[in-house]
N, C-alpha and C positions, 0 to 999 in steps of 0.2 A: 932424847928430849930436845935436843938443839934440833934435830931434823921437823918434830914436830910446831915450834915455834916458827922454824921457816918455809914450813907448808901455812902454818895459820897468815903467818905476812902477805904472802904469796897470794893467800883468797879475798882477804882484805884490800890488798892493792888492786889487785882485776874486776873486784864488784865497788870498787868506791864509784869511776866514773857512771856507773850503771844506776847507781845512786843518787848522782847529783843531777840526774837529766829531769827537766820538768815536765809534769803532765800538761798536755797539750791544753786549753782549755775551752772548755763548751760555749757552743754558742748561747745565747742568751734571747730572750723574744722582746722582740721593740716593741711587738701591737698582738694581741689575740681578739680570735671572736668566736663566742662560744655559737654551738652550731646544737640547733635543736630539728626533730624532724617529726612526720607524722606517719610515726610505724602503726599506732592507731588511728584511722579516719578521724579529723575533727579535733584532734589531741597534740599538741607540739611539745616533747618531754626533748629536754637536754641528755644529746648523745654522745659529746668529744667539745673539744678545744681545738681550734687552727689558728695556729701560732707563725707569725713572722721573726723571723730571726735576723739577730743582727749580723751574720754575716753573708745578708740577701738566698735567703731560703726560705721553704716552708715547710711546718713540722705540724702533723694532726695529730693530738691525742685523744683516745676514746677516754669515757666516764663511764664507770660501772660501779652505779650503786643501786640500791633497791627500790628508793622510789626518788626519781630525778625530777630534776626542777620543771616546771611545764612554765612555756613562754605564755603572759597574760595576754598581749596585746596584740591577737591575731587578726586585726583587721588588717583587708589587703592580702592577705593569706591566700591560697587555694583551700577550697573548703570540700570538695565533691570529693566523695568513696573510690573516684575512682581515676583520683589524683596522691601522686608523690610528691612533697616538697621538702627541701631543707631551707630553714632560713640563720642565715650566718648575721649575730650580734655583735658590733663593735665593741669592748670593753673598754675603749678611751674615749671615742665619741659618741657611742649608742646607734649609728646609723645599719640600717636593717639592710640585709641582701636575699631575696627570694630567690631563691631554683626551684620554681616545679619541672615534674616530668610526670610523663605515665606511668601508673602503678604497674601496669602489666610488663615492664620491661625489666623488673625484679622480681617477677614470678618464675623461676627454673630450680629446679634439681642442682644445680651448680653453683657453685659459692660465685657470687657475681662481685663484680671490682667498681670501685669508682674513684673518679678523679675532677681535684679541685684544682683550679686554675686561678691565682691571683693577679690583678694586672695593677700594679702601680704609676703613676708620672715621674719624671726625672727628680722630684723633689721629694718621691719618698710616700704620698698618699694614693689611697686605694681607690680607683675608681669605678672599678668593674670586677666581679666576680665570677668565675665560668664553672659548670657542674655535668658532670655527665655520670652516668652511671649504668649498668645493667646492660642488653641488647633490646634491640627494637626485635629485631628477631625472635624475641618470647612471645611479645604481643600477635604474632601470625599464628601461632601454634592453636590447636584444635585442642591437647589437651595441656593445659598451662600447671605447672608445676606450685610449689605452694609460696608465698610470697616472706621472703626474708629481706631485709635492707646488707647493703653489701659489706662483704665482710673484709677486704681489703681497702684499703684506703692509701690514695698518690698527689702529694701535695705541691705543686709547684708553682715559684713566682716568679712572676715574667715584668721586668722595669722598662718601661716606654723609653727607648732612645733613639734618635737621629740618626741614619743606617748614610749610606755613600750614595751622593744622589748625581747620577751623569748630569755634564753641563756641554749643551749645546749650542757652538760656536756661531754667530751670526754672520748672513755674506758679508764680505769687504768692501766698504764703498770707496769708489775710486773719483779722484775729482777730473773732470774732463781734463781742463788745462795742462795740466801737469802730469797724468798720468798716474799718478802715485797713491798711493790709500790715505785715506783721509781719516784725523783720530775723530773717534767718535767725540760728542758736545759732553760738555760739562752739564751731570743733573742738576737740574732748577728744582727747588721748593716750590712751593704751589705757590707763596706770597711772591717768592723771588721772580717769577715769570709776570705777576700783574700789579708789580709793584705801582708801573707807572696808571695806572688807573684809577687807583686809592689813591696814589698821591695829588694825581688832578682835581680830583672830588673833592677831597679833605683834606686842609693842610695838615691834620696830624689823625692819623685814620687810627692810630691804637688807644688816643686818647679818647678821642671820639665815641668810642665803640664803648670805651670805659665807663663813660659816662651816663652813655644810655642804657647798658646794663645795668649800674646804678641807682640811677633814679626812676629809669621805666621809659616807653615810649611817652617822647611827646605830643602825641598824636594819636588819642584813645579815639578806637579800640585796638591798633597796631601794636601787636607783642614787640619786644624789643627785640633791636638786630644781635646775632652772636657777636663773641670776640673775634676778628679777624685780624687782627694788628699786629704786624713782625713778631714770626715767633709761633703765636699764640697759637693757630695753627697745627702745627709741627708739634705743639708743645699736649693739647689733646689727643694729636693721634699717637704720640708716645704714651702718655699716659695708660691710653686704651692699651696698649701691648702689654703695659706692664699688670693691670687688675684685672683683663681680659682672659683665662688660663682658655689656649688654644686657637686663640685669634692668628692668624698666617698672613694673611695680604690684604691690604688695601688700596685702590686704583682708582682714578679719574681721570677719564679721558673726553676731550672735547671734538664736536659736529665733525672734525675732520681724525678722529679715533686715534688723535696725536696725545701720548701721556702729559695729562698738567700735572699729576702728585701721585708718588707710588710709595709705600711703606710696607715690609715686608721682612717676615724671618728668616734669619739665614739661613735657614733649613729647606726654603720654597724656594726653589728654585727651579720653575716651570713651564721656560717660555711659552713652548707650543699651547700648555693647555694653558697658561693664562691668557693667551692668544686669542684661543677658541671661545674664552669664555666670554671675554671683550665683545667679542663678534657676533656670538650669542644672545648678548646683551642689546645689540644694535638690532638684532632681528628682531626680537622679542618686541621690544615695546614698538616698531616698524609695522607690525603684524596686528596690535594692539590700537595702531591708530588707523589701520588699512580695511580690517573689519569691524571697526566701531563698537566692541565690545567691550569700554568701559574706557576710564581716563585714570585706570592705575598706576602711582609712579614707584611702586616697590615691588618686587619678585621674591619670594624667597623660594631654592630648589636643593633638591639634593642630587648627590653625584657621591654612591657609594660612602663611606665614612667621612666625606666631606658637605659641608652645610656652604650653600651659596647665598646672599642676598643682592640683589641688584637694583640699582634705583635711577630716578632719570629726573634732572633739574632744568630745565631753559635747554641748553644745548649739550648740559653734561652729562656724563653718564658715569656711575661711580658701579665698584664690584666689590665685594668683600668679602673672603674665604676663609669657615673656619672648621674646627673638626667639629666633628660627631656631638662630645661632650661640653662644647663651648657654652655659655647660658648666654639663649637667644634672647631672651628681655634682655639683659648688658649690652649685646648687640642691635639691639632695633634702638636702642637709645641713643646708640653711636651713629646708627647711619639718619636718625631724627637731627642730631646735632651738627653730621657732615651736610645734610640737604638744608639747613638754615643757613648755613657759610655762604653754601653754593647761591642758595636763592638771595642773597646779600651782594655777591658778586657777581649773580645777573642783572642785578637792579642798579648796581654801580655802573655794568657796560651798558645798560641799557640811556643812562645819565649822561656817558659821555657819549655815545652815538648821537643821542635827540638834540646835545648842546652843538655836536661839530656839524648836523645838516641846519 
């Protein structure tokens, strides 16, 4: 008896800690969208759930029931026979994501795969959705096999981050006299470089500016000048960074392609091609005035995932770079608002040149 009491001790004691271990716990979904598709032409029935997880993953669930919910509001849709789409529903904010593809590239004999791609921003929202599915490879084929939606399913999310970006060192200027390298100049703010200019014009150039945005030009039908007053400035194009999502660089350079105001994420860090784009820019409207075909002062280009706009005031010339997803109206507002500065403080130098001849 006593041997059997201390065999039961014995299994008690060895399974206790086995006991107190805790189950790992599951992840949980911070955002789903349910996903409906047109396995009938013309018809969008809900086929799964793709789900974000909190701890940065993505999880698909299919839905099998007998008769699934059908999406109402297919406009914007792919409508033709002879079109596949899936379109992924937000369940927090409603906002819709279309994938079509061709239907003939889930026609095969073979259980065909597909895979969802979500791509987030640093702060956690969805902005882009990727879909691929089947082989194009069916589509060549003479006899196409019979059309099923894929029976595998690969969910992954991808968070937009800031990766290692080379920094390339500039020559060393050396000053004649001394021999020795020279530190480079302290940056100037855009106000800080033509301080003395506003200050000749106007004995108090922030108030001034104040005031005519208040009460209106004195002088109808003249719109009133922007704020340019210490600051003010600086204080706009901060702004811009912050409500702009994707905005990267802002530059203005004057007749002699020397920077008067540069604002920029620390993430862009691009001399050469900011360089090129500068120079760009000088050719551009160069070319514009060389062949007489038109008196445009704005450009907008693109350059792969990046959106350019370039503009040209009196003698200046401004560049501003931003991604792919940036919203271009917020943008053509900003550079409306940087060319009224500029054309403020051409009309200041213009002020003091006509008073000093």
């Amino acid at each position: 008896m006593r041997a059997l009491r201390a065999l039961a001790a014995l299994v008690l004691l060895v399974a206790a800690p086995v006991l107190a271990v805790d189950e790992p716990r599951a992840a949980a979904a911070r955002e789903s969208f349910e996903v409906f598709h047109n396995a009938n032409p013309g018809e969008f029935t809900l086929r799964g759930e793709l789900q974000l997880l909190d701890d940065d993953t993505a999880r698909y669930q299919p839905v099998s029931v007998h008769d699934p919910p059908r999406l109402a509001d297919t406009r914007g849709v792919p409508q033709s026979p002879a079109g596949y789409a899936v379109v992924l529903r937000s369940l927090k904010s409603g906002a819709q994501f279309v994938q079509p593809i061709s239907r003939c590239r889930l026609h095969s004999d073979a259980t065909a795969e597909e895979t969802f791609v979500v791509h987030e921003t640093e702060a956690g929202d969805v902005f882009r959705i990727d879909y691929d599915a089947g082989s194009h490879a069916n589509c060549l084929k003479q006899n196409q096999g019979p059309f099923a939606p894929a029976a595998h399913t690969t969910a992954l999310l991808r968070r937009r981050a800031a990766g290692p970006v080379p920094r390339l060192a500039g020559a060393a200027r050396i000053d004649a006299a001394t021999g020795k390298e020279q530190q480079p100049d302290a940056p100037k703010s855009f106000i800080a470089k033509y301080w003395y200019y506003l200050h000749t014009t106007h004995a108090s150039p922030a108030r001034h500016m104040d005031e005519e945005v208040e009460h209106g030009a004195a002088e109808a039908p003249s719109p009133p000048r922007p704020e340019i007053g210490e600051g003010k400035f600086d204080k706009m194009l901060n702004e811009a960074f912050r409500t702009i999502d994707g905005l990267m660089l802002v530059v203005i350079t004057d007749a002699e392609r020397t920077v008067v105001f540069r604002e920029a994420l620390t993430l862009f860090h691009q001399p050469r091609f900011e360089e090129t784009l500068i120079d760009k820019c000088y050719d551009a409207f160069e070319d514009t005035k060389r062949l007489q075909i038109g008196v445009g002062n704005v450009l907008t280009l693109f350059y792969g995932a990046m959106s350019v706009v370039q503009f040209r005031v009196g003698s200046y010339y401004g560049t501003i770079v931003c991604d792919d997803f940036a919203n271009m109206g917020m943008v053509h507002i900003l550079v409306k608002r940087v060319r009224e500065c500029l054309t403020v403080l051409v009309e200041i130098s213009e002020e003091v040149i006509g008073r000093n001849n």
